[in-house]
C-alpha positions as CSV (number, residue, x, y, z in Angstrom):
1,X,0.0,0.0,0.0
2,X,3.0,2.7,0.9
3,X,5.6,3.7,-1.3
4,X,8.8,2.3,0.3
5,X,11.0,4.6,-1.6
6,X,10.0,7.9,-0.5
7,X,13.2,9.8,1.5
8,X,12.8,9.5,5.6
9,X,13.4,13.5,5.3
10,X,10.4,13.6,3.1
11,X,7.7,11.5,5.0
12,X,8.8,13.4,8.2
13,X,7.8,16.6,6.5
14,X,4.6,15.1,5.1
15,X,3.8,14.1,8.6
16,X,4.2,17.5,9.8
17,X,2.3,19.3,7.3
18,X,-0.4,16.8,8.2
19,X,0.1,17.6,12.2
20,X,0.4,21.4,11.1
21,X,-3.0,21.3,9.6
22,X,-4.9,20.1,12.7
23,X,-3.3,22.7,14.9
24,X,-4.3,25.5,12.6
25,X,-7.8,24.7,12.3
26,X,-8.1,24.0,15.9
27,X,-6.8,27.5,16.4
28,X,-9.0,28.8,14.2
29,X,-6.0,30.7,12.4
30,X,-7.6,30.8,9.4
31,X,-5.1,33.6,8.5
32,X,-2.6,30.6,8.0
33,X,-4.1,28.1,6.0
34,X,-1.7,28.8,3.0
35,X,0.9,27.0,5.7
36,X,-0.6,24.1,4.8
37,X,-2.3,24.2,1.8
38,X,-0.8,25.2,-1.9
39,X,-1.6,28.9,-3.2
40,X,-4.5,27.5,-5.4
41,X,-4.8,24.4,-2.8
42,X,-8.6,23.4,-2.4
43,X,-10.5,21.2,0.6
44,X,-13.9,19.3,-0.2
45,X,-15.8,17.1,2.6
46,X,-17.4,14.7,0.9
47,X,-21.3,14.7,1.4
48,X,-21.1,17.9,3.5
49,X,-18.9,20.9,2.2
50,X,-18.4,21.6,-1.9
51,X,-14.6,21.9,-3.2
52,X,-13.1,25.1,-2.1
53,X,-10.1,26.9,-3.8
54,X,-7.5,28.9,-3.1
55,X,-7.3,31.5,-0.1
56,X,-9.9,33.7,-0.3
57,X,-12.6,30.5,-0.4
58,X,-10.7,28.5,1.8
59,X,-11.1,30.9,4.6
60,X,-14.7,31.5,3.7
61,X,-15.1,27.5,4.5
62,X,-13.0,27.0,7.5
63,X,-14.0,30.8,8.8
64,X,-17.4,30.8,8.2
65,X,-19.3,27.5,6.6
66,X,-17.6,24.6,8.4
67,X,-19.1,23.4,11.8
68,X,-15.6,22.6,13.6
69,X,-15.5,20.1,16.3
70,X,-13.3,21.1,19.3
71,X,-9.9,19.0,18.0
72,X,-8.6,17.3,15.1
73,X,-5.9,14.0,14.8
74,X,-4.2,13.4,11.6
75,X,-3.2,9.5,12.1
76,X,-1.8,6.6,10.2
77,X,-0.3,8.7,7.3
78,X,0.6,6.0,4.2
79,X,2.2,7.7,1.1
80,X,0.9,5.7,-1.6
81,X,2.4,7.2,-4.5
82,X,5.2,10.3,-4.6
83,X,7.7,12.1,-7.0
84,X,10.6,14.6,-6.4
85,X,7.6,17.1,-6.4
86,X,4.7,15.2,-5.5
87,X,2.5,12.7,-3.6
88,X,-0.4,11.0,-3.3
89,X,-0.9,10.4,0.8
90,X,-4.1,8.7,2.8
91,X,-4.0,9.0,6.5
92,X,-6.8,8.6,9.2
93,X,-8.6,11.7,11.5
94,X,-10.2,11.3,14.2
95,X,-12.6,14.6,15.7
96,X,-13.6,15.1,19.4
97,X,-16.4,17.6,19.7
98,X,-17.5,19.2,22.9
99,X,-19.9,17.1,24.1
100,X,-17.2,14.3,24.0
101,X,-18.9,12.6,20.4
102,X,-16.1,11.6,18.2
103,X,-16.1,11.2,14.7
104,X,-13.4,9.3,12.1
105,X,-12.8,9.4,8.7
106,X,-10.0,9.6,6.3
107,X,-8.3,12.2,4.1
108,X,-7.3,11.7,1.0
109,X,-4.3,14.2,0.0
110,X,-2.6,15.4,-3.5
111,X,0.5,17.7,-1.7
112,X,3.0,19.4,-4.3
113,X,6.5,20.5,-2.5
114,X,6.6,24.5,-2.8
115,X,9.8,26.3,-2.8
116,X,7.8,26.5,1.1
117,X,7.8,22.9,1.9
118,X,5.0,19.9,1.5
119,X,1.4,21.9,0.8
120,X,-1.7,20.1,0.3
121,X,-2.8,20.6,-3.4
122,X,-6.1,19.3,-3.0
123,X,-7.7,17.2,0.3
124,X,-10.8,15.8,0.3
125,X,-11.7,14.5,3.6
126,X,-14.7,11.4,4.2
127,X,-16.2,10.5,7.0
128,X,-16.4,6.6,7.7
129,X,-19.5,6.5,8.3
130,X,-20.0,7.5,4.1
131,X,-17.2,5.1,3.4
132,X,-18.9,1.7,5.2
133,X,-22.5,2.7,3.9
């Protein structure tokens, strides 16, 4: 399933970026999504949020549209495919909400290295309970 090639140096920066991502939306620093995503870098939540792109639209999800739970876990990050420039990655999230209700899923990521590091091209997140119905 992994691609057993990919540079050590790499995969650690892949799993930050992915880490990096759930501390940013936790902390609602929407100001800082192009930290993790590419310039024209787009999110869609499969059954539940439409593909947003770029910035501007990206904030207007994450700021204004998105119902965010209280904290996010990126887990269980598999790169199954990657170039010099780019790769294909699947890893696991897990949501805690303030009532204590948890919910999992998977993200499904395109990332393109920036002359900034690993940025998520386009994400597209599912929730398992889509996936097993």
């Amino acid at each position: 399933m992994g691609n057993e090639r990919i540079d050590p140096s790499d995969y650690s920066a892949i799993a930050q970026l992915l880490a990096r991502y759930c501390h940013i939306v936790d902390d609602k620093r929407w100001d800082s999504l192009l930290d993790v995503f590419a310039d024209d870098g787009s999110m869609t939540v499969t059954a539940l949020y439409d593909t947003h792109r770029g910035d501007a639209e990206l904030r207007v999800l994450y700021g204004e549209t998105m119902n965010h739970p209280l904290a996010h876990h990126s887990t269980s990050v598999v790169v199954l495919e990657a170039t010099e420039d780019t790769a294909r990655v699947v890893s696991k999230w897990v949501t805690v909400r303030d009532d204590g209700l948890t919910g999992t899923g998977v993200y499904a990521d395109d990332l393109v290295r920036t002359a900034n590091g690993w940025r998520i091209a386009a994400r597209v997140a599912t929730p398992d309970k889509l996936r097993r119905s």
